[in-house]
VOFI-883110 format. One line per field, with one value per residue (C-alpha): residue number from 0; residue in one letter; chain; x, y, z. Coordinates in nm, 2 decimals. Layout:
VOFI-883110
n: c(NUM	...)
res: c(A	...)
chain: c(A	...)
u: c(X	...)
v: c(Y	...)
w: c(Z	...)
This chain:
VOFI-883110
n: c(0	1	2	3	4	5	6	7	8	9	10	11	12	13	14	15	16	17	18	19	20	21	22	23	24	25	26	27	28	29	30	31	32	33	34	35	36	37	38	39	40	41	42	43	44	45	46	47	48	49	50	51	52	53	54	55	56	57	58	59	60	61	62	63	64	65	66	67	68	69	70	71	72	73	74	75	76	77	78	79	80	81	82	83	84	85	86	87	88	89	90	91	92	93	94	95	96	97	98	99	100	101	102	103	104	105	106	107	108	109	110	111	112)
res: c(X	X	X	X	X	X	X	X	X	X	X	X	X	X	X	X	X	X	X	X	X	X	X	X	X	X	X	X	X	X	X	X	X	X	X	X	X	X	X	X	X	X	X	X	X	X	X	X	X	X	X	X	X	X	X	X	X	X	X	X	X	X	X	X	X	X	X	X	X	X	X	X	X	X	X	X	X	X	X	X	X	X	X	X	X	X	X	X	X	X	X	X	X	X	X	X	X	X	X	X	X	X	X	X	X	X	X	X	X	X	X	X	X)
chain: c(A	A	A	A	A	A	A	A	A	A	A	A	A	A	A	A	A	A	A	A	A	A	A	A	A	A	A	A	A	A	A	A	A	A	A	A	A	A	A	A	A	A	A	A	A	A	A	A	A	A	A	A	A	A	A	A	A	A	A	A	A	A	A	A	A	A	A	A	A	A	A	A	A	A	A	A	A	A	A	A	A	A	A	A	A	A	A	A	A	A	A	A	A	A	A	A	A	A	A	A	A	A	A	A	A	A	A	A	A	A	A	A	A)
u: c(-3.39	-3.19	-2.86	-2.61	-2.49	-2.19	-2.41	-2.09	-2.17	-2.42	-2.77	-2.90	-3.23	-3.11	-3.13	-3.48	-3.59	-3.30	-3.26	-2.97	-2.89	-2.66	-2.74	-2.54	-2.58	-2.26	-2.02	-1.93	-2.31	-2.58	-2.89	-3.07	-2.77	-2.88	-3.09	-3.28	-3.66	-3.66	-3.39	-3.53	-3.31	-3.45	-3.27	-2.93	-2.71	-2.68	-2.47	-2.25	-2.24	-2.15	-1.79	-1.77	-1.69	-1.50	-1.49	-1.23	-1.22	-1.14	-1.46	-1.67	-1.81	-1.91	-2.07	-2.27	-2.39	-2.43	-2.63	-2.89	-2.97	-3.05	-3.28	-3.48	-3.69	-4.04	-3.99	-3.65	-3.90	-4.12	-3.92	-3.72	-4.07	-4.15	-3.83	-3.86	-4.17	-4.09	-3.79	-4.04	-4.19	-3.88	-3.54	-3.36	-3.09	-2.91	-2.71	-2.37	-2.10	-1.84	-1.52	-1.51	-1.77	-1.75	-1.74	-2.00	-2.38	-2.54	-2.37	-2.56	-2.90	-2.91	-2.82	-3.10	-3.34)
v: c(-8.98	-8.68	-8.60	-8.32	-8.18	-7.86	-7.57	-7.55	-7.93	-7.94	-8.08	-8.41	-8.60	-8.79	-8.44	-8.46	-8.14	-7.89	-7.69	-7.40	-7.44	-7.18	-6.84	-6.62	-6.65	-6.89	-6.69	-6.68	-6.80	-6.61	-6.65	-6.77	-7.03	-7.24	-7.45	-7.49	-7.56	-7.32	-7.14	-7.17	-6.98	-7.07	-7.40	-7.21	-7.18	-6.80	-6.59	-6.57	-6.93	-6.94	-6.72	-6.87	-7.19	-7.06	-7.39	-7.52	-7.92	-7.88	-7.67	-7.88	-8.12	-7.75	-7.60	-7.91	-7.87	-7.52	-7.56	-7.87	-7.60	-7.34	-7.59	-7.65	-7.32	-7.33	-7.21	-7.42	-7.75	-7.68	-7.63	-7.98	-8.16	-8.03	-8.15	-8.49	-8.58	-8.46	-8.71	-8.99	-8.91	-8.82	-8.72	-8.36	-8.23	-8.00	-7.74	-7.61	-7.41	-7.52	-7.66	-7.96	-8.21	-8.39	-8.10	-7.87	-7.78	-7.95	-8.28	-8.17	-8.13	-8.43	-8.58	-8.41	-8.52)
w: c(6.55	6.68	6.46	6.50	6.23	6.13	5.97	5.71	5.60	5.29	5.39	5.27	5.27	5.58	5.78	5.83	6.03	6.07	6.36	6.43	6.78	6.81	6.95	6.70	6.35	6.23	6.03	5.69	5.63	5.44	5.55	5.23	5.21	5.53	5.45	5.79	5.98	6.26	6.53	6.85	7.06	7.38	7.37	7.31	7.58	7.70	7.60	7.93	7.95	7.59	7.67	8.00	7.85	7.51	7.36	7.65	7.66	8.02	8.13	7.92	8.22	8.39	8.06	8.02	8.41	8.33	8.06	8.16	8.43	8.18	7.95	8.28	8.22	8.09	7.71	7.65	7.81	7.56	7.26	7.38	7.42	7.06	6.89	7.09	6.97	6.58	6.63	6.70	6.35	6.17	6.15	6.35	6.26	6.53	6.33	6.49	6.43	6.67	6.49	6.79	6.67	7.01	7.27	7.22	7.30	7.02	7.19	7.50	7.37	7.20	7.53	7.65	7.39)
């Protein structure tokens, strides 16, 4: 099962595998406070598309075309393949930083997956 979860929210059992999906390190954070499995950046969206889209509800629908077309290269196919068949055997838990819990990237890669 594939769950999306705020970096700033304490883990739990339920998490499962925990993966930071977000290509800057969140603030406020330490690193030996996040409690996560791996940061694959290659499944973050780039950095231009990333201020391009500046958390805007209304450029949302183009981020999200935006970004499918970036996780159509080879490495980010991977990655996604990986994380879809962990999710078979057990939980993943995509880590975000974005205040909006319903328009962001981690939405879009659980879409995805």
């Amino acid at each position: 099962m594939i769950k999306i979860k705020r970096v700033y929210e304490k883990p739990s059992r339920d998490d499962g595998y925990r993966v930071l999906v977000d290509r800057l390190w969140p603030r406020g954070i330490k690193k030996e406070d996040l409690k996560f499995s791996e940061w694959p950046k290659e499944i973050c969206p780039s950095t231009d598309l990333r201020k391009e889209f500046g958390h805007k509800p209304e450029k949302f629908s183009e981020f999200k075309t935006e970004f499918k077309k970036e996780l159509k290269t080879a490495a980010a196919q991977e990655k996604l393949a990986e994380l879809a068949e962990r999710a078979q055997e057990q939980n993943v838990t995509l880590l975000y930083a974005a205040r909006d819990e319903k328009i962001n990237h981690a939405q879009v890669l659980k879409e995805v997956l």
